[in-house]
LOFIZA-692767 format. One line per field, with one value per residue: x, y, z of N, C-alpha, C in turn; residue number from 1. Coordinates in pm, 1 decimal, m for minus. Layout:
BEGIN
neast	X_...
nnorth	Y_...
nup	Z_...
caeast	X_...
canorth	Y_...
caup	Z_...
ceast	X_...
cnorth	Y_...
cup	Z_...
resi	NUM_...
***
This chain:
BEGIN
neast	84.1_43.7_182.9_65.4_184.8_199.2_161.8_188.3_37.8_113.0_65.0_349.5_587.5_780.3_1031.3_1054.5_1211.0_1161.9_1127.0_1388.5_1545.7_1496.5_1481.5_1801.2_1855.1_1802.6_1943.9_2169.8_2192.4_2155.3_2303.5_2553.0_2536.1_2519.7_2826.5_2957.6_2920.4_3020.0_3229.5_3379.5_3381.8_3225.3_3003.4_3178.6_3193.2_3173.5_3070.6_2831.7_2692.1_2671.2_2490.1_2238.1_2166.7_2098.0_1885.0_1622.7_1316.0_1101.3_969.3_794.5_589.7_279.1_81.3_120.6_215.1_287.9_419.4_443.8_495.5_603.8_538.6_615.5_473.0_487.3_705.1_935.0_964.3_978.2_931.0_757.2_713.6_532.3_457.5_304.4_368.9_198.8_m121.5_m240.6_m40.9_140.9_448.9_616.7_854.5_1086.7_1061.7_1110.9_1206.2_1348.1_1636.1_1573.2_1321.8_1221.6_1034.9_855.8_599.5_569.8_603.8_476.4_280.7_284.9_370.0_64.9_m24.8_75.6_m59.8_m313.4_m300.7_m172.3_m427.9_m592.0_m478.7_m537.5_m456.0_m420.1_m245.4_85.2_406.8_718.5_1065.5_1422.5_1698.8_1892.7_2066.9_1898.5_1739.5_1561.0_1370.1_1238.4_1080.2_875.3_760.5_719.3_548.2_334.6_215.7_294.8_411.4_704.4_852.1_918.9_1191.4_1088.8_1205.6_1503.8_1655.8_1981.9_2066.3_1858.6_1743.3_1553.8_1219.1_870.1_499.7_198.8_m157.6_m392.3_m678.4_m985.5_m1102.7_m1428.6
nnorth	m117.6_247.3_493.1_796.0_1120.8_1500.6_1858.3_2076.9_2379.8_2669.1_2949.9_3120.4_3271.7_3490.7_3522.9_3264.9_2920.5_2751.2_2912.7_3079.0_2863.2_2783.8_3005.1_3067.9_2798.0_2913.6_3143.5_3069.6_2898.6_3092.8_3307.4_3173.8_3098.4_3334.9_3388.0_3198.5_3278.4_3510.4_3555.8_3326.6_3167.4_3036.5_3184.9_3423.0_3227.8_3408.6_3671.1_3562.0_3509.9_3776.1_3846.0_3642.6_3731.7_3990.9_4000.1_3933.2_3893.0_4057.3_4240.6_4051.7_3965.9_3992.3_4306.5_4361.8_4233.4_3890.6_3526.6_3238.2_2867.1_2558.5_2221.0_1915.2_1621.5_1672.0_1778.8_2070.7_2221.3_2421.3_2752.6_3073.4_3487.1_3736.8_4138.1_4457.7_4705.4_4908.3_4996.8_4828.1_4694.8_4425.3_4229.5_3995.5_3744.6_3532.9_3291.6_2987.0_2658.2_2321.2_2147.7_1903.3_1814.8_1942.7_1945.3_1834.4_2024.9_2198.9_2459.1_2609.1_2596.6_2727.4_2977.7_3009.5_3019.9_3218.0_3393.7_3461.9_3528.6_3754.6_3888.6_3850.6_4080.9_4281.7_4348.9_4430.4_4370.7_4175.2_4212.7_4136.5_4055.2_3924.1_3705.7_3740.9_3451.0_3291.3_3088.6_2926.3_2991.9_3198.8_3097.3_2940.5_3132.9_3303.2_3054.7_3069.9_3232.3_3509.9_3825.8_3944.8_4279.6_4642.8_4785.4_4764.2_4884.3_4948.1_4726.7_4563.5_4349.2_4271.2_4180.2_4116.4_4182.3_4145.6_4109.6_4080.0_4072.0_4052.1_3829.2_3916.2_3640.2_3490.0
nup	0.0_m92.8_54.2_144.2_103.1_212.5_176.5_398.9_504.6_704.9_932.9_1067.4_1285.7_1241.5_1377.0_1523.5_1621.6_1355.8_1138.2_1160.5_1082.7_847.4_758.7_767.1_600.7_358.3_301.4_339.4_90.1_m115.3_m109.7_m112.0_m402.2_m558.4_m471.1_m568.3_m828.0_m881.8_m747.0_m740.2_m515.3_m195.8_52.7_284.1_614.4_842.2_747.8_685.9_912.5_1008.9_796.5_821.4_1105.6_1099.5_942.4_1020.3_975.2_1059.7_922.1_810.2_987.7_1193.1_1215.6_901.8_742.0_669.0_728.9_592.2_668.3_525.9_541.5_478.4_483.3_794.2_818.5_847.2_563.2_357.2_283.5_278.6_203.8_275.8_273.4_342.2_103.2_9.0_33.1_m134.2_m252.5_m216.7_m142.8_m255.5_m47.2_11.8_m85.6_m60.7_m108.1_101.4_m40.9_m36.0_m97.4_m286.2_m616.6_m528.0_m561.1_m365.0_m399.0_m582.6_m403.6_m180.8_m258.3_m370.6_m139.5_m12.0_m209.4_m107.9_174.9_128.4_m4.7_220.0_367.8_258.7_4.2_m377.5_m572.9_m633.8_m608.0_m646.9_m638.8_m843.8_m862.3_m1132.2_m1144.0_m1058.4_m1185.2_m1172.8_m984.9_m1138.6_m1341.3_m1222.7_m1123.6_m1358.2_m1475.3_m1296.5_m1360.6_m1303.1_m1412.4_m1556.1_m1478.0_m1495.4_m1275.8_m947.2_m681.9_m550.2_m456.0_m391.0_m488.4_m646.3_m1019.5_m1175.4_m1188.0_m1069.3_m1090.6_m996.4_m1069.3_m807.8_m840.8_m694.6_m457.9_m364.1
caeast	0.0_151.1_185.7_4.0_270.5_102.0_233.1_39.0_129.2_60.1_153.6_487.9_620.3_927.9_1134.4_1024.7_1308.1_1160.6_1164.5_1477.3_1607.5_1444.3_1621.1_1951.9_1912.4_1756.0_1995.8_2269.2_2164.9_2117.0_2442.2_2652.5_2501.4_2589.7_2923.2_3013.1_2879.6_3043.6_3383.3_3423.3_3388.2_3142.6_3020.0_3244.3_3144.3_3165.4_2963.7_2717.6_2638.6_2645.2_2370.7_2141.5_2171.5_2059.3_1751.3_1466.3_1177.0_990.7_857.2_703.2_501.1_133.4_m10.4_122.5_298.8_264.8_542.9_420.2_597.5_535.2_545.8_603.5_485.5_516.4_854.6_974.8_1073.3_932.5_856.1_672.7_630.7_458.2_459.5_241.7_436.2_96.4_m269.5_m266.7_32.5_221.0_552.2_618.1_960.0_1169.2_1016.2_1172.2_1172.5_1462.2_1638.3_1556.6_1206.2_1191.8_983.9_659.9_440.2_562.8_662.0_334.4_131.9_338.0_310.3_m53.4_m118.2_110.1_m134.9_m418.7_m244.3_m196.2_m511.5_m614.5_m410.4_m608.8_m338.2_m457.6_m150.5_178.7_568.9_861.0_1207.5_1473.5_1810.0_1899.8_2081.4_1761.5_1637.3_1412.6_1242.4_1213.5_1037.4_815.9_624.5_630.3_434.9_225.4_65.2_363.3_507.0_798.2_828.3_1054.7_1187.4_960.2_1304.5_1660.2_1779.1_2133.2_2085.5_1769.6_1756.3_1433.6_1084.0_751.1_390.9_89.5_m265.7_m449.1_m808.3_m1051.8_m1211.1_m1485.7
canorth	0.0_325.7_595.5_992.2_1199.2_1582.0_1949.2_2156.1_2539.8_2785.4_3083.5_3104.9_3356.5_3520.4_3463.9_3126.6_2838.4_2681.5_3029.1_3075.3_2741.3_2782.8_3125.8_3003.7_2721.5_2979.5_3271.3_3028.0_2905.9_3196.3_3379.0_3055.4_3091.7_3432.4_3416.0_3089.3_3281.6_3586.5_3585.5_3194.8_3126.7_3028.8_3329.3_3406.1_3226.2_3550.5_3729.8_3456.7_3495.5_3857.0_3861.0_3612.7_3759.3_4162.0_4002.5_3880.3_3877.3_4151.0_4263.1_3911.1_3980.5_4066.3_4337.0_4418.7_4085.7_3722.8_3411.1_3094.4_2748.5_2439.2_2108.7_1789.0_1512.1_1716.2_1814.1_2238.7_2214.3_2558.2_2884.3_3203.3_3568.1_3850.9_4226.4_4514.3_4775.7_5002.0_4968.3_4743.5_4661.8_4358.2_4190.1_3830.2_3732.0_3444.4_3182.9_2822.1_2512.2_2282.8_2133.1_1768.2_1834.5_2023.0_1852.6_1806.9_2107.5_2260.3_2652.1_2636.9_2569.7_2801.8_3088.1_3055.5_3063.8_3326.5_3519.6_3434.3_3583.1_3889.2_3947.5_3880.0_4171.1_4414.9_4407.1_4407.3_4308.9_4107.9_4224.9_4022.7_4093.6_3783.6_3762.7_3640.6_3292.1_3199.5_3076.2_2825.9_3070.8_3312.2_2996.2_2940.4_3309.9_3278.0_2942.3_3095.3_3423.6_3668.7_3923.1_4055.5_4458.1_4724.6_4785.8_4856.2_4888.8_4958.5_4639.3_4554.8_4197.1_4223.5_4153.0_4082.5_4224.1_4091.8_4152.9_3972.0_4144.2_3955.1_3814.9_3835.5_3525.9_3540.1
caup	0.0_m111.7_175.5_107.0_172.1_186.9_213.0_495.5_501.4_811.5_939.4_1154.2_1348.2_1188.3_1482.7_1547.7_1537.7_1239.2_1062.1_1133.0_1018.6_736.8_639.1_743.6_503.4_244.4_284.0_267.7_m28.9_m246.7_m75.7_m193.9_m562.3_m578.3_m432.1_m626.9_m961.6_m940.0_m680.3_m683.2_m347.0_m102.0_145.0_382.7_717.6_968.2_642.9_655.6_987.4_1018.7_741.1_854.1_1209.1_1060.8_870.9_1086.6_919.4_1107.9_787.7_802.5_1064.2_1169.6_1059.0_783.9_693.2_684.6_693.4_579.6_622.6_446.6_600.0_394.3_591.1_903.0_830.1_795.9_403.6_303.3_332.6_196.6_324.6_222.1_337.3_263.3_49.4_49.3_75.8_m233.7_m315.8_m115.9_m159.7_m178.8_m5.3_79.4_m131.4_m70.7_m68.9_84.5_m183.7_m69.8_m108.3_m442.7_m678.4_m511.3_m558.7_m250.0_m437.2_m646.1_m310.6_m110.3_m337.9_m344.4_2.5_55.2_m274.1_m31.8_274.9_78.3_18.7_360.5_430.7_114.9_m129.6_m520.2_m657.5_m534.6_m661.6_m588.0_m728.2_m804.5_m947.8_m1310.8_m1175.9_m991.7_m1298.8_m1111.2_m903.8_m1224.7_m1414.2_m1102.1_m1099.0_m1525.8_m1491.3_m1159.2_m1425.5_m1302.1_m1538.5_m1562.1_m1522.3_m1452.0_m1139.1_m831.3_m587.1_m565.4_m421.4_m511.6_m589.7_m744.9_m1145.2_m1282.4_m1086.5_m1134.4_m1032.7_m1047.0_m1012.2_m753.7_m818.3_m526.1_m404.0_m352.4
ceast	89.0_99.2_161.7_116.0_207.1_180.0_108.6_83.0_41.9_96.2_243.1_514.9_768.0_1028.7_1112.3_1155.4_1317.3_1165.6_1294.3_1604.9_1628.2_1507.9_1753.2_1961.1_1895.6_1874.1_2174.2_2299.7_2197.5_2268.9_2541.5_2626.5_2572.3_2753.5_3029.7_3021.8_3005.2_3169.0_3451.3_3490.0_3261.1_3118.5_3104.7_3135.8_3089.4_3012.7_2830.2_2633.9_2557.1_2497.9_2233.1_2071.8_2074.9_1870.7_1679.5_1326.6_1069.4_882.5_781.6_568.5_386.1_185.0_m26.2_228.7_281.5_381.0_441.7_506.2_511.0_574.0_510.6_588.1_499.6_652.5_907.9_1006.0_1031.3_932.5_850.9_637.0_584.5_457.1_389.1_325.4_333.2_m6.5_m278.4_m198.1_124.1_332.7_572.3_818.9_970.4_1086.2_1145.6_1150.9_1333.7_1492.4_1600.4_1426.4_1120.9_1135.9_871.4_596.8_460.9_575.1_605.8_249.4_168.3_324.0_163.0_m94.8_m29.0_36.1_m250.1_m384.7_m227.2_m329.0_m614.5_m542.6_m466.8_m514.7_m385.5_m358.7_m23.0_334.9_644.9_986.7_1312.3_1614.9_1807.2_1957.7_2010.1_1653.9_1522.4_1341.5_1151.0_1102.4_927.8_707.1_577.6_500.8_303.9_133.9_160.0_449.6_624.8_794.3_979.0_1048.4_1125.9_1056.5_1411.7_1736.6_1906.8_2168.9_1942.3_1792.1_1682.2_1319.9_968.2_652.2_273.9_m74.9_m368.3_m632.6_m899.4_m1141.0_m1316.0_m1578.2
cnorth	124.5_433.3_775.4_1055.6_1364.9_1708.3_2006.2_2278.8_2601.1_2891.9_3047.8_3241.8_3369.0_3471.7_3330.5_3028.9_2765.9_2787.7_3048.8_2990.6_2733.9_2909.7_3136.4_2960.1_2823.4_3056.7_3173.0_2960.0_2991.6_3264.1_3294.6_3065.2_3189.0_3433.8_3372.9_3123.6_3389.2_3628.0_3432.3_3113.2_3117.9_3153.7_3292.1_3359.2_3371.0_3642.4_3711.0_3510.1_3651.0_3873.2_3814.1_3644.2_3923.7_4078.4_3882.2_3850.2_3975.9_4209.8_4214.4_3948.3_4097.6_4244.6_4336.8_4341.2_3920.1_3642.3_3315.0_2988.2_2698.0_2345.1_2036.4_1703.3_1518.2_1760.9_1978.1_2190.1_2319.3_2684.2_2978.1_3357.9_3655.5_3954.7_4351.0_4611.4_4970.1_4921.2_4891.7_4661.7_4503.6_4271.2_4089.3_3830.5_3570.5_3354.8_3051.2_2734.7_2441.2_2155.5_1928.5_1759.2_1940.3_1908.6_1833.6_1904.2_2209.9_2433.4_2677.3_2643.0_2696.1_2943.4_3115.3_3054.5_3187.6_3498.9_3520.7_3508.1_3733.9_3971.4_3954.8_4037.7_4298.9_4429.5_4307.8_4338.6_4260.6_4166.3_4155.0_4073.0_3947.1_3804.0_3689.9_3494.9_3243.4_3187.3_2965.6_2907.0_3169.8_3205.0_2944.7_3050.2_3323.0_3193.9_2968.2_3228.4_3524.1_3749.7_3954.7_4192.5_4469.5_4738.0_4885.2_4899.4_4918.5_4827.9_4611.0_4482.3_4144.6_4291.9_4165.9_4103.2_4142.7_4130.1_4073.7_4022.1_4020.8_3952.7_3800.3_3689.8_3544.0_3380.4
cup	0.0_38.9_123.1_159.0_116.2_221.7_320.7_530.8_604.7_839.5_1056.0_1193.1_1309.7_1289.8_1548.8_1534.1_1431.7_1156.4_1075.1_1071.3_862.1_633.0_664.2_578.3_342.2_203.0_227.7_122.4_m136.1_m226.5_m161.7_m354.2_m599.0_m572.1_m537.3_m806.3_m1007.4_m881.5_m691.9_m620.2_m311.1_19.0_247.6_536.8_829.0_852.3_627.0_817.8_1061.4_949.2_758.7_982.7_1189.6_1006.6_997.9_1096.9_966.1_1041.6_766.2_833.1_1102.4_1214.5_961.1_673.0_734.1_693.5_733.5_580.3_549.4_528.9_493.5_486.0_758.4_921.6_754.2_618.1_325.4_365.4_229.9_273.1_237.0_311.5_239.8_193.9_73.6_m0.3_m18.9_m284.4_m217.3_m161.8_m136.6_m172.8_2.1_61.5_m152.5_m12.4_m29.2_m21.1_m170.2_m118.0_m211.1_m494.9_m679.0_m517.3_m468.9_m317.6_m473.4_m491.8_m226.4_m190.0_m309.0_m242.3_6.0_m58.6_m141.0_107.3_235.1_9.7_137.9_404.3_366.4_7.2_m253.2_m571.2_m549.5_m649.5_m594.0_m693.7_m681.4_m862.0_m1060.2_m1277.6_m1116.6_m1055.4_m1250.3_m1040.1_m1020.7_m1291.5_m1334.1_m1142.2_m1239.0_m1521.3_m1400.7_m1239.9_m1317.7_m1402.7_m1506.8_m1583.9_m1505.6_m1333.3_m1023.1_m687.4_m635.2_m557.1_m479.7_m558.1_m673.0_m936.7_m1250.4_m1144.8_m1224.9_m1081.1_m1064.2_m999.2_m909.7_m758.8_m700.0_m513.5_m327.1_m267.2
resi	1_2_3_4_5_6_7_8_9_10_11_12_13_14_15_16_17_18_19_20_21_22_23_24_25_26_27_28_29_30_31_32_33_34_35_36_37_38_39_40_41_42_43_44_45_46_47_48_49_50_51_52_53_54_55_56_57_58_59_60_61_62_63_64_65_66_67_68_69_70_71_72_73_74_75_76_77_78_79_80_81_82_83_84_85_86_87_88_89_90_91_92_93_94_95_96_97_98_99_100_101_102_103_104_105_106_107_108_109_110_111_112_113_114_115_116_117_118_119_120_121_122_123_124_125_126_127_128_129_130_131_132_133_134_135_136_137_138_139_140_141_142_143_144_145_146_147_148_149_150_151_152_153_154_155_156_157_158_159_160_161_162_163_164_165_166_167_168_169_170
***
């Protein structure tokens, strides 16, 4: 008999230890891509720690922000946040999945709860900004109905912005 294995997404508390686990493994991630793409090297440890130590997710959090995990099977292997930008507008963040647990559905499901979370919050539309070698996340928001625009920020590692008008449910 085969065994259901199921994703189950909630909200988390930015500072939570599974939130933070979760943007360890994230930040180290994406830091290492970068580093490896464009100094080739891995981030510096002390660098690493400084950075994940400054970001906290506060933005995450209620009111005017959400953080979603994911759970595979009962096990952290996601996350999703969202933050309002203004009265309509809201920002999806810190979309991932860990990489053992790519594959199943989890960044499509996670996305859409975290559209659903943003309009819990009143926001019409959702922006996100990504870089050019995170061609799997960029390939992700194409296939999810997000556009590509011009840029809605400064950031200094963002590449490619997107936006996605959000339908209400009704």
């Amino acid at each position: 008999m085969a065994r259901m294995t199921t994703w189950t997404i909630s909200p988390e508390a930015p500072g939570s230890p599974v939130a933070a686990a979760l943007w360890r493994a994230y930040y180290t991630e994406v830091s290492d891509r970068w580093y490896l793409l464009h100094e080739g090297h891995r981030t510096d440890p002390a660098e690493l720690e400084r950075e994940i130590a400054a970001a906290t997710g506060a933005e995450l959090a209620p009111p005017h922000g959400r953080l979603l995990v994911g759970r595979y099977d009962g096990r952290p292997a996601g996350s999703a946040g969202v933050r309002l930008l203004d009265a309509q507008t809201a920002e999806l963040a810190r979309v991932f999945v860990a990489e053992d647990m790519r594959g199943r559905g989890g960044a499509a499901l996670l996305v859409a709860a975290a559209e659903d979370a943003a309009r819990a919050l009143g926001a019409r539309r959702l922006v996100l900004d990504t870089r050019g070698d995170l061609v799997e996340a960029r390939a992700l928001y194409a296939r999810l109905g997000y556009t590509e625009t011009g840029p809605h920020n400064a950031d200094r590692y963002a590449e490619h912005w997107f936006r996605k008008e959000l339908v209400p449910v009704n």
